[in-house]
C-alpha positions as CSV (number, residue, x, y, z in Angstrom):
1,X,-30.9,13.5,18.7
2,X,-29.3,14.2,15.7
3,X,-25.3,13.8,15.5
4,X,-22.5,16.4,14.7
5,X,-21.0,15.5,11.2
6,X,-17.7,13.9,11.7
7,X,-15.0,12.3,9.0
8,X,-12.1,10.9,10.4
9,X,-9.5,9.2,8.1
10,X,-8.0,6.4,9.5
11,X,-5.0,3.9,8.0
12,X,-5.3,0.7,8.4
13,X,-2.1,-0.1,8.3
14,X,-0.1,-3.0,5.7
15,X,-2.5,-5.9,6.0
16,X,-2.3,-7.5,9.2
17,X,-5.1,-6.5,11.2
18,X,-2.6,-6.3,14.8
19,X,-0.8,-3.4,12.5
20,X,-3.7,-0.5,13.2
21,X,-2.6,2.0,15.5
22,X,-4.2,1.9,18.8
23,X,-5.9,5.5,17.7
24,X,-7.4,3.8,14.5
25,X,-8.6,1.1,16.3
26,X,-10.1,3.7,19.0
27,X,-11.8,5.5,16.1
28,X,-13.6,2.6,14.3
29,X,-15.1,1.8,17.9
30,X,-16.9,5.2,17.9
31,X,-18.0,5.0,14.0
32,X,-21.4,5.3,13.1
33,X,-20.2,5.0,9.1
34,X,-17.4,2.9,8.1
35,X,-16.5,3.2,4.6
36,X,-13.6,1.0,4.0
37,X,-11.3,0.2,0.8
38,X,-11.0,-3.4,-0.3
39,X,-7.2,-4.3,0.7
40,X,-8.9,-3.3,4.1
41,X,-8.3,-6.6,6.4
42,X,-12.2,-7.1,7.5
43,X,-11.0,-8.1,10.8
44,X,-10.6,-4.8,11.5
45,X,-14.6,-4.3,11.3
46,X,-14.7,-6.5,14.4
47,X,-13.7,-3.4,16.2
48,X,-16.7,-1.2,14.6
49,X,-20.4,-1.0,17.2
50,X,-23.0,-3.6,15.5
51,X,-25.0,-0.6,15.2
52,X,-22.8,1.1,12.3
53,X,-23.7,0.9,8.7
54,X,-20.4,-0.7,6.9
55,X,-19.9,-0.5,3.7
56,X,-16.7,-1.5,1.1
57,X,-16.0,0.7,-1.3
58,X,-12.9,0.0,-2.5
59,X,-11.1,0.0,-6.1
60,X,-9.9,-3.3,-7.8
61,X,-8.6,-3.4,-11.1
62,X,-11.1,-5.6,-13.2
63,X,-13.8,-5.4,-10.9
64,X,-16.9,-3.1,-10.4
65,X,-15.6,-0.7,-8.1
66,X,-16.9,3.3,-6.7
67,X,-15.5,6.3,-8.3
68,X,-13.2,8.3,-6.3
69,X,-16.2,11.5,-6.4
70,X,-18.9,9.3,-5.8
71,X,-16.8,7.7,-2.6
72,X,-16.3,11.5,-1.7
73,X,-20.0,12.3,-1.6
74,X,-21.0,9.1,0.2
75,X,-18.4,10.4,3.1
76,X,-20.2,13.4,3.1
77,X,-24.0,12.5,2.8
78,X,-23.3,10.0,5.3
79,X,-21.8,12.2,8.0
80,X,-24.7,14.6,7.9
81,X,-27.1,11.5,8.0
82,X,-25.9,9.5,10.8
83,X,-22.7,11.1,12.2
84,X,-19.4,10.1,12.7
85,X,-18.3,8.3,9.0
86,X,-14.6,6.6,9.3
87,X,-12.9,6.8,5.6
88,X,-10.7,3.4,6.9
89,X,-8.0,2.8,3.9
90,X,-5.1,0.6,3.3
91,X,-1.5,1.7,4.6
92,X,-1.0,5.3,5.5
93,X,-4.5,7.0,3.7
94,X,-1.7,10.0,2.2
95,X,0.5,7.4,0.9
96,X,-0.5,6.9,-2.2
97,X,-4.1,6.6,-0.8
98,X,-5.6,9.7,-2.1
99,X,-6.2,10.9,1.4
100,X,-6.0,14.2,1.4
101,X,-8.3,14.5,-1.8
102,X,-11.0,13.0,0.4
103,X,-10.4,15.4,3.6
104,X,-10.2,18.6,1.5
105,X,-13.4,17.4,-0.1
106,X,-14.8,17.2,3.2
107,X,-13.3,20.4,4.8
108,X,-15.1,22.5,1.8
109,X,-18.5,21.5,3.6
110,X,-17.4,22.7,6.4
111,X,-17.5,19.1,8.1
112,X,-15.1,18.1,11.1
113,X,-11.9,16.1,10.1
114,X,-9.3,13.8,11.9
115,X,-7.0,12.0,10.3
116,X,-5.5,8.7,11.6
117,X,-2.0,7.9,10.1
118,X,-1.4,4.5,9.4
119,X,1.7,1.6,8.8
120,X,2.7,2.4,5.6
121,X,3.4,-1.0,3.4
122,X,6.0,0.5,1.4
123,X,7.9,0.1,4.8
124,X,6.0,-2.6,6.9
125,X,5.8,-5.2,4.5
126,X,9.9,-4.9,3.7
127,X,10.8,-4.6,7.1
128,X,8.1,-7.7,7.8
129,X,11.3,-10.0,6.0
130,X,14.0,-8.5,7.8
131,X,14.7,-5.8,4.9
132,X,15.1,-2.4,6.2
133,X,14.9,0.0,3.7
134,X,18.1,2.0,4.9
135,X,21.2,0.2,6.3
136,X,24.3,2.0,7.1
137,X,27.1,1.3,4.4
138,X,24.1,0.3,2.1
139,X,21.5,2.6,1.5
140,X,21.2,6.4,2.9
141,X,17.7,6.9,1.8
142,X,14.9,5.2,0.0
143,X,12.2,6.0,-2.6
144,X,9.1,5.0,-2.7
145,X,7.2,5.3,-6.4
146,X,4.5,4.3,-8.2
147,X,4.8,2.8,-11.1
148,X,1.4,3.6,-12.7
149,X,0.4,7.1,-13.6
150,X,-2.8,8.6,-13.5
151,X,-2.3,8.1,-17.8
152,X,-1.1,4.6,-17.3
153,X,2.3,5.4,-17.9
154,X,5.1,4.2,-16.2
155,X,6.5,6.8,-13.8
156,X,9.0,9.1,-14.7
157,X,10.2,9.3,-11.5
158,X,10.9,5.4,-11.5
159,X,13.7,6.0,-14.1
160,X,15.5,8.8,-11.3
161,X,14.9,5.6,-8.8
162,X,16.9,3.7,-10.9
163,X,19.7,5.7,-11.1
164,X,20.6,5.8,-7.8
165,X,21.6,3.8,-4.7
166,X,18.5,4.0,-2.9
167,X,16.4,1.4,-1.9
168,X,13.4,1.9,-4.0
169,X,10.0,0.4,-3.0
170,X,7.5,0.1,-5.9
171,X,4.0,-0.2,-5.3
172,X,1.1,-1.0,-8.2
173,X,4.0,-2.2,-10.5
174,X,3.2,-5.9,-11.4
175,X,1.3,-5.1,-14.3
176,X,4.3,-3.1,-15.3
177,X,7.2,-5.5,-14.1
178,X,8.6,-6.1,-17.7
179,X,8.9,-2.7,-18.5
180,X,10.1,-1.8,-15.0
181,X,12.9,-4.9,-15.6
182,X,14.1,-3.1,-19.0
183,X,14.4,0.3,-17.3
184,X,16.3,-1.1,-14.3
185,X,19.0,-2.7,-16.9
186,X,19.4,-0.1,-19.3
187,X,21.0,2.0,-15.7
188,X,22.8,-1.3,-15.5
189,X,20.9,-2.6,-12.6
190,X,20.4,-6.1,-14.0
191,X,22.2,-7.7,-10.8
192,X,20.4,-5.5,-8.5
193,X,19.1,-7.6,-5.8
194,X,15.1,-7.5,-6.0
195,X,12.3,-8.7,-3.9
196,X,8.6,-9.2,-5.1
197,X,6.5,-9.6,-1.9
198,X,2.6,-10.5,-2.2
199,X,0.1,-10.0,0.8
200,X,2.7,-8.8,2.7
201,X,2.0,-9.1,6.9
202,X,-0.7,-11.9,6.0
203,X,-0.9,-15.4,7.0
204,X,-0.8,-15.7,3.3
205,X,2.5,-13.8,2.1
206,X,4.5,-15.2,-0.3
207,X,8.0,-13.8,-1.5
208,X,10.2,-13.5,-4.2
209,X,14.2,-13.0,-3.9
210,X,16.3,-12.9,-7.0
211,X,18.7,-10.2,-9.2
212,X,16.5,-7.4,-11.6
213,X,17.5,-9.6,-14.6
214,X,15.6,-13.1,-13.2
215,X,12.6,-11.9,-11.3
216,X,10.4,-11.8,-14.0
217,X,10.9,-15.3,-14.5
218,X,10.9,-16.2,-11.4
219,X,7.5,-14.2,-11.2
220,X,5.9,-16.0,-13.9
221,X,7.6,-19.6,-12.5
222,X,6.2,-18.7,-8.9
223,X,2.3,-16.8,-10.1
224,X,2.9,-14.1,-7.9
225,X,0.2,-12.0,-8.0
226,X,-1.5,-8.5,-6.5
227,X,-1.5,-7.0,-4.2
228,X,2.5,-7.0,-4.2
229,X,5.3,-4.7,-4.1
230,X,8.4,-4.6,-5.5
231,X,11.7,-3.8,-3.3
232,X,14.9,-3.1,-5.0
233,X,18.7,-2.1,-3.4
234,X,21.5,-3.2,-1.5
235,X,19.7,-4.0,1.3
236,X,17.6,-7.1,-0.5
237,X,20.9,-8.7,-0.2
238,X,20.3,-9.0,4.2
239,X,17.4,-11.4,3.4
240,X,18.7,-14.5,5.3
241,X,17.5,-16.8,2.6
242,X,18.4,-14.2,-0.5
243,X,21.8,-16.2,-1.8
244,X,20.4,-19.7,-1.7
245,X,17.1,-18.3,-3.8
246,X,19.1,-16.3,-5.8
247,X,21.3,-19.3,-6.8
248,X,17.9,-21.6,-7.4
249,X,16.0,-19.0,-9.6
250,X,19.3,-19.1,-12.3
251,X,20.1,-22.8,-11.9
């Protein structure tokens, strides 16, 4: 009996495979099609029938990876072919995830959608070391930018970030983090208190506390690497271990 077409788009959450919603987690179990991204913990697939057809598709710079259409018309194809297809991405899929280019894609063939929110990292993965990213007295709101354009440029909205007293949370930016250090110290941010956090929820997360003007050095000293994001504000300062690594990375 042939199946219904069905796309639901599910988060995955920040990393650790215990942070999917009990909904996500409810939805890869009825997947006949899981099409996952590649910071996708593959724990997760544990969860999927041994009858579904998985498949990674995800985009890593410097590796082959699927283009954003062709993912689109594999959801598609698939969900006609065998049925329900779960889009599973990293995160929340509309934070940054390109999410809603992917349901409206699949709405304009008139295919059944869900979507499945997910633990956002820019929030998780700070809040995973004791940062929030609002503290009364601290910070009354946070951004959460970028820091690669579709052109490759640095984000215009980084430099509003850094002129004000926000918590900002910077995801895709270690390729940039020498031009995002100059930005933050020409608003005179240099002493900001920054974090640089890498697999973030993982048995494998490693951080990195110091002021705007050391963390590239630090960086280089510690080969931090991607996936990482960048957290910058007051509220870096509640790190318990923050003033003793502040006072190692400038000694």
């Amino acid at each position: 009996m042939r199946k219904e077409p069905l796309i639901s788009i599910v988060g995955a959450g920040p990393g650790d495979p215990d942070l999917i919603t009990v909904k996500g987690m409810k939805t890869l179990q009825t997947a006949d099609v899981v099409l996952y991204d590649a910071l996708v913990n593959k724990a997760l697939l544990e969860h999927v029938p041994s009858r579904a057809l998985t498949k990674c598709v995800g985009k890593r710079a410097g590796k082959h990876s699927f283009k954003q259409d062709d993912i689109q018309m594999m959801m598609v194809q698939y969900a006609f072919k065998h049925g329900h297809v779960v889009r599973l991405k990293g995160g929340d899929p509309f934070v940054f995830g390109r999410g809603h280019e992917e349901l409206d894609f699949a709405r304009a063939f008139d295919i059944d959608t869900r979507v499945i929110p997910g633990i956002s990292s820019a929030i998780a993965v700070p809040a995973n070391q004791g940062i929030p990213v609002t503290h009364r007295g601290l910070s009354e709101s946070f951004w959460v930018v970028t820091a690669t354009t579709k052109k490759g440029k640095l984000s215009d909205d980084l430099a509003l970030a850094a002129q004000s007293s926000a918590t900002v949370v910077i995801l895709m930016g270690m390729r940039k983090l020498a031009q995002i250090v100059s930005l933050f110290q020409e608003h005179g941010k240099g002493n900001c208190p920054t974090m640089i956090i890498q697999n973030g929820t993982l048995e494998s997360e490693k951080c990195i506390l110091s002021t705007m003007d050391d963390i590239e050095k630090k960086a280089r000293a510690s080969n931090v690497g991607t996936p990482a994001l960048i957290v910058v504000g007051e509220t870096v300062r509640l790190h318990t271990s923050f003033i003793q690594q502040v006072k190692s990375a400038v000694a």
